[in-house]
C-alpha positions in Angstrom: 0.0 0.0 0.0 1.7 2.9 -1.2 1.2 6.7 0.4 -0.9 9.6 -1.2 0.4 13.2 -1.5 -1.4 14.6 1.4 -0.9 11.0 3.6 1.5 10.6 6.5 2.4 8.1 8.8 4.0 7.8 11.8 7.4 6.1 13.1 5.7 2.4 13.8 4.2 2.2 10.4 7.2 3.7 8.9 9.5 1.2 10.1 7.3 -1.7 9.5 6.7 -1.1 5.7 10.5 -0.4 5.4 11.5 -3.1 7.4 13.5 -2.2 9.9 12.9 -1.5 14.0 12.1 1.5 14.9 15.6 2.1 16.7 17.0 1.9 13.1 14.8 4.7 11.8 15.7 7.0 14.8 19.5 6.1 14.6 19.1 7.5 10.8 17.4 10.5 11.9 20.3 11.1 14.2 22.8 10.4 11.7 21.2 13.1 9.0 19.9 9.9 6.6 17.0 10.7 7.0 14.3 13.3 8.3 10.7 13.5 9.3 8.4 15.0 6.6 6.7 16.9 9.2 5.9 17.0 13.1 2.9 17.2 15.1 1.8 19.7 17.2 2.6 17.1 20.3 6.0 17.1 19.1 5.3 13.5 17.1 7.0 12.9 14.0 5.2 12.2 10.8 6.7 10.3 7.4 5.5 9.9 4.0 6.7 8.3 0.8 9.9 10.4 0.0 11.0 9.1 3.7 9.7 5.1 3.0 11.4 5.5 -0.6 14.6 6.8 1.1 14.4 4.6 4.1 14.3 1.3 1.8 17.2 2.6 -0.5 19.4 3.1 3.2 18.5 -0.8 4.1 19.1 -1.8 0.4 22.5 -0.1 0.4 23.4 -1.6 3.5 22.6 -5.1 2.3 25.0 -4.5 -0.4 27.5 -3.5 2.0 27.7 0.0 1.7 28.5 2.0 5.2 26.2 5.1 6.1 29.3 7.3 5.4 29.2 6.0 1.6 25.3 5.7 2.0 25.2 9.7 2.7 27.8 10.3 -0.1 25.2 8.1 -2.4 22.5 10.0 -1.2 23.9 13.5 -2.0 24.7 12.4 -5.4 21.6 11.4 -6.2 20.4 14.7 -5.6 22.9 15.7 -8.2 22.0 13.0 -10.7 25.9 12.7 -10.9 25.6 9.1 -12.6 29.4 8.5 -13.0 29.9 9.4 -9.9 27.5 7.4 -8.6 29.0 4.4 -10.5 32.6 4.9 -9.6 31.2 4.6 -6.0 29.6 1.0 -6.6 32.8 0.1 -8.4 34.9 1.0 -5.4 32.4 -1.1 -3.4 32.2 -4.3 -5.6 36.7 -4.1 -5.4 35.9 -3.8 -1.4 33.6 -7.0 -2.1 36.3 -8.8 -4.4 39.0 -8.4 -2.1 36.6 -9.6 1.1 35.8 -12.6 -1.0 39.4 -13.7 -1.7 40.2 -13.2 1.4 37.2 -15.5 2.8 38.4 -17.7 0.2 42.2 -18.1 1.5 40.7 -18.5 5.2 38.4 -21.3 3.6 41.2 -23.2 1.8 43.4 -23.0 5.2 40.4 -24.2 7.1 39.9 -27.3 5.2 43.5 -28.0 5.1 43.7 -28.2 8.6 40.6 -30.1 9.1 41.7 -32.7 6.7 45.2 -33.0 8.4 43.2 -33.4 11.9 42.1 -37.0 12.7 39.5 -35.8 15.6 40.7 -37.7 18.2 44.0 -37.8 20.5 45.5 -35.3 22.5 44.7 -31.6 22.3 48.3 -30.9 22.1 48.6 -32.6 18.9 45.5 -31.5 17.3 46.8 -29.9 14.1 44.0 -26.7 14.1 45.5 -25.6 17.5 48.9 -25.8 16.6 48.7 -23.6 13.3 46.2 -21.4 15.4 49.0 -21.1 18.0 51.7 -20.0 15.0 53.1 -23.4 14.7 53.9 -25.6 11.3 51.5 -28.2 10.5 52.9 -30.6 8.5 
């Protein structure tokens, strides 16, 4: 259910069609992501669908991997419609990802090296995994 012009809602309803807690939509606020469309007399904050659109492009981003300070830079170009910037930014982000996953792959090939070399019984002391996690050789 999507939100007319004139329609507002408040933080609960905000968060649940985005899909985050509540906590997470005030932690935004606080860290200038994201602001309130308008506030109550009492002081209560009110959203609408520029706020739910940018809410679910923060927890979209984020799922990808990008941190609130690139988040904010993404955000601020999108105002600009700076599209190569904007694209040099995801490149940056999918090296970050490359590098992350060739490092999880190095600590996946030393993993099952060790667990191969271990026969899962004996003494602690000779348990391969410790040793090379203690800086010794494992032959």
């Amino acid at each position: 259910m999507e939100l007319h012009a004139m329609d507002t809602i408040g933080i609960g309803t905000l968060a649940k069609r985005a899909g985050v807690s509540i906590d997470t939509v005030r932690y935004y606020e606080k860290s200038g992501l994201l602001a309130p469309q308008a506030r109550l007399a009492s002081g209560y904050r009110r959203y609408g669908e520029p706020q739910l659109t940018r809410l679910r492009f923060i927890r979209h981003a984020q799922e990808l991997g990008f941190s609130l300070r690139n988040i904010s830079e993404l955000l601020g170009l999108s105002t600009q419609r700076d599209v190569r910037r904007i694209k040099r930014s995801a490149e940056r982000k999918l090296a970050e990802v490359n590098k992350r996953i060739a490092s999880l792959q190095r600590v996946r090939n030393a993993l099952s090296e060790l667990i191969a070399k271990c026969p899962g019984h004996g003494r602690a002391a000779d348990c391969p995994i410790l040793k090379a996690l203690g800086g010794e050789t494992v032959q």
